[in-house]
C-alpha positions as CSV (number, residue, x, y, z in Angstrom):
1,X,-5.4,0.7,59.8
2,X,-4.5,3.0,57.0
3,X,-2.6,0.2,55.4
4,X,-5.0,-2.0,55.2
5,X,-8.0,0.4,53.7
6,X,-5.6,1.1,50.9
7,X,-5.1,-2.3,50.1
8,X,-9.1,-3.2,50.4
9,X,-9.5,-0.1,47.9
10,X,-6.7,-1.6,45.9
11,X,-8.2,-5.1,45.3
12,X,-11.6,-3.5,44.5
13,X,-10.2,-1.3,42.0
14,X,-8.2,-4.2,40.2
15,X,-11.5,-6.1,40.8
16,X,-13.1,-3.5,38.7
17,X,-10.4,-3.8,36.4
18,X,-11.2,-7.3,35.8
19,X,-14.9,-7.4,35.2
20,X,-14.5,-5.0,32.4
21,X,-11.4,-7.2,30.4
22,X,-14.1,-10.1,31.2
23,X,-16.7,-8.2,29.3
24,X,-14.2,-6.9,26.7
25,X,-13.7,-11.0,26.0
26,X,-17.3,-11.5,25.9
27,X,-18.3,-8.8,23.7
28,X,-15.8,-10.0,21.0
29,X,-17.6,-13.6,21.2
30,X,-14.9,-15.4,23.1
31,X,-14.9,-17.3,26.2
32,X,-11.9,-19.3,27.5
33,X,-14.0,-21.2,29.5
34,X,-14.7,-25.0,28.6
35,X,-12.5,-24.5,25.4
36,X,-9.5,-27.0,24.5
37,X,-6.2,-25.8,23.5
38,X,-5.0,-26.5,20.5
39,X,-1.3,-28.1,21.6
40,X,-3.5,-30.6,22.9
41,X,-5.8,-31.7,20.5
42,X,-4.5,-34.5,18.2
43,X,-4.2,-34.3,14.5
44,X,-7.5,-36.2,12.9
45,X,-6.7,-39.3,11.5
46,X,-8.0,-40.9,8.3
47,X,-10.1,-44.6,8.7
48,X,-7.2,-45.9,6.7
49,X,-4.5,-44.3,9.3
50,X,-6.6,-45.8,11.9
51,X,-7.4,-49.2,11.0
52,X,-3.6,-49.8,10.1
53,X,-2.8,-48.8,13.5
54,X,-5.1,-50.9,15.2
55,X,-4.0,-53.7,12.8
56,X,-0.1,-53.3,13.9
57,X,-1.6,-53.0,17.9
58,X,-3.3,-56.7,17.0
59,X,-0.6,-58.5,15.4
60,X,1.9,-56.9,18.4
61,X,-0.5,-58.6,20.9
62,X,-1.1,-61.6,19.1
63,X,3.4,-61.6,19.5
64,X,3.0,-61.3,22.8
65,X,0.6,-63.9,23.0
66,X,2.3,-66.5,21.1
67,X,5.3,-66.4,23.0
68,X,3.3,-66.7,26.1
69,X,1.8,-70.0,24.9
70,X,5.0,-71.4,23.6
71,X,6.7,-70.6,27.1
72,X,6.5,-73.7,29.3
73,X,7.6,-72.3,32.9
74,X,9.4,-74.5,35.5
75,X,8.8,-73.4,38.8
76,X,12.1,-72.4,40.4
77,X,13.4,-75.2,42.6
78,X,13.8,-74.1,46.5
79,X,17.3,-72.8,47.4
80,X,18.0,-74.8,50.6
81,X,20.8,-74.5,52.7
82,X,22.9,-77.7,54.3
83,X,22.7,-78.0,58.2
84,X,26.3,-77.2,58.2
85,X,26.1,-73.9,56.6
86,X,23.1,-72.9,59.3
87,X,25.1,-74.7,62.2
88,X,28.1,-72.2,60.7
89,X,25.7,-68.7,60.4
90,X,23.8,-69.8,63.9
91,X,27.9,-69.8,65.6
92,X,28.8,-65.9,63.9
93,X,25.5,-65.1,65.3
94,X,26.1,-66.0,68.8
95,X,29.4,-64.7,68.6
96,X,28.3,-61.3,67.8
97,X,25.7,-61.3,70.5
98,X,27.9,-62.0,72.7
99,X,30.3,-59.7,71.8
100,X,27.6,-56.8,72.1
101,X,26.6,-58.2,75.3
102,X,30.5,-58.5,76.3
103,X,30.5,-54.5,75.3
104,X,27.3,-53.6,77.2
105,X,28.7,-55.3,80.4
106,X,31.9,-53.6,80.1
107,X,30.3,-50.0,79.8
108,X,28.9,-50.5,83.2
């Protein structure tokens, strides 16, 4: 019980702590809160800087674009397989069925 009244006294004590740093940062006119950091702002650009990227971004879509057009796509013929080649995968499979089955019967 001892233990934990000295930790309740110790929370309220760096509580204490706390509000006064708060109103230390307060009285000197700053407030973290709501404010960007500066690693994450971006430098400002110029109009000129701007409108020669978005130019670039057109013409590289218009690229892509083209090239779409130009394409004339085939669909992909079916890959079918001849009756012998089935008849030739459906005779492994019944083989190793059987073998499993051969080794379940043997187990008992």
């Amino acid at each position: 019980m001892d233990v934990l009244q000295t930790l309740k006294s110790e929370r309220d004590r760096a509580q204490r702590e706390l509000n006064k740093l708060n109103a230390a940062i307060k009285a000197l006119g700053g407030s973290t809160r709501g404010r960007v950091s500066t690693a994450t702002t971006h430098p400002t650009l110029s109009a000129a800087a701007r409108a020669r990227i978005a130019a670039a971004q057109r013409a590289r879509w218009a690229k892509v674009r083209g090239q779409k057009q130009n394409v004339v796509s085939m669909p992909k013929p079916k890959k079918t397989m001849s009756a012998a080649a089935r008849r030739k995968i459906a005779a492994a499979q019944r083989a190793r069925w059987a073998k499993v089955k051969a080794a379940k019967k043997a187990r008992k």
